[in-house]
C-alpha positions, 0 to 999 in steps of 0.5 A: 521535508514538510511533514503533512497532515494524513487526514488533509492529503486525503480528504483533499484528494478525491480519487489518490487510487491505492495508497501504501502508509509505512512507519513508526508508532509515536512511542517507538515501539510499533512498526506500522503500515496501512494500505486502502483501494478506491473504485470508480468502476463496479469491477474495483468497487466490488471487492473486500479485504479478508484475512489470509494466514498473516497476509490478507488477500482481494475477493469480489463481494458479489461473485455474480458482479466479477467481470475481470478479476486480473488486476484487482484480485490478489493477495495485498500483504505476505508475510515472509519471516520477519518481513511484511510486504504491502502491494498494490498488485499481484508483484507480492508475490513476485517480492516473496518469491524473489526475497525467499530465494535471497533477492533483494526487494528492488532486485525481485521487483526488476521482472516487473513493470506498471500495469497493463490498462492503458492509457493510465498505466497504473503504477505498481506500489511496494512496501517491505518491513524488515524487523530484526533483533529489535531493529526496524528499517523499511524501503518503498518502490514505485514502477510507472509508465514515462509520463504516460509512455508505455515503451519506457518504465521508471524505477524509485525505491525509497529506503528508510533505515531506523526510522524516526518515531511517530514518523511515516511515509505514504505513496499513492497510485494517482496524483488526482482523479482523471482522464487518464489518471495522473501517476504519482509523482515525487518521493514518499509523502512524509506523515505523522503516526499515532500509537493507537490503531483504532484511532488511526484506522478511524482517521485513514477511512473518515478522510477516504473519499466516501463514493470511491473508498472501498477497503482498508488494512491497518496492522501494528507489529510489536518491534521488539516481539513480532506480534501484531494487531490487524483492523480491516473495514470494508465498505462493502459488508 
């Protein structure tokens, strides 16, 4: 697989939704994910991420502006032990839950389809890190509509075992901007990951489209000793 440019894939793409980044610091030594949400209406465009015990969750910026907070307040990253999930939606909980009670990820994700906003049936994006005795492994799902018809619900799952450093995969909502948006198609785009966090959250967020971008979460987990960094930017501040 041809590696791409992070920094192309977004400045090419004026509207890729929301994006989940997992992989491997250039050293070796970080397990990384990242994952932003973009806007075209107020509703979307009125939200920042805020820290939430090890997670980080949704809230309106301006409570007066909330008109239906159904599929865009939630809780984005859980942590469950040594494993930290990344979603697009309120399925975080739904893979905490199920994950807490010995499901798999692919098994706790089977009571859930593609979200409910026809006619684009946004679809639903997952990521689980899985950190053990210095092992690191990762998987990525994608449930969304067949081609845009909501009676049927196509199922991938992506795993990624002792991954390669410098190595990540990216997996976006939308191909492109719309009408109705297009689902992303494919498997999990293959990226480089740099060591230094500052840069790499610099990057992500200048490459994000500047109307539609509207909150990032960066984190960098030790392998070896669990412990992590955070960055979060909000255009909303």
């Amino acid at each position: 697989m041809k590696m791409l440019s992070i920094e192309q894939e977004l400045k090419g793409n004026s509207y890729p939704g929301r994006g989940i980044i997992i992989g491997k610091s250039e050293d070796g030594k970080k397990a990384v994910t990242a994952y932003f949400i973009m806007g075209r209406s107020e509703n979307s465009r009125n939200r920042v991420f805020v820290e939430d015990g090890e997670g980080i969750r949704t809230q309106a910026f301006d409570e007066s502006k909330l008109t239906d907070p159904s599929l865009i307040i939630y809780a984005p990253v859980r942590v469950l032990g040594n494993k930290t999930i990344v979603t697009n939606g309120d399925q975080t909980d739904t893979i905490y839950e199920g994950m807490d009670k010995q499901m798999t990820f692919e098994q706790s994700l089977r009571s859930r389809e593609f979200e409910p906003d026809g006619p684009n049936y946004t679809p639903r994006i997952s990521g689980i890190m899985h950190l053990e005795n210095g092992n690191y492994n990762y998987a990525m799902s994608i449930l969304k509509s067949n081609n845009g018809n909501p009676e049927s619900c196509n199922r991938y799952t992506f795993a990624y075992e002792n991954p390669a450093a410098g190595e990540g995969h990216f997996i976006h909502t939308y191909m492109c901007d719309g009408n109705p948006l297009p689902s992303f198609e494919g498997e999990p785009k293959l990226i480089s990951v740099p060591d230094d966090i500052g840069a790499f959250t610099d990057l992500l967020w200048n490459s994000l489209n500047e109307d539609n971008k509207v909150s990032l979460f960066v984190r960098y987990i030790d392998i070896e000793t669990g412990s992590y960094e955070t960055k979060i930017v909000n255009k909303n501040q």
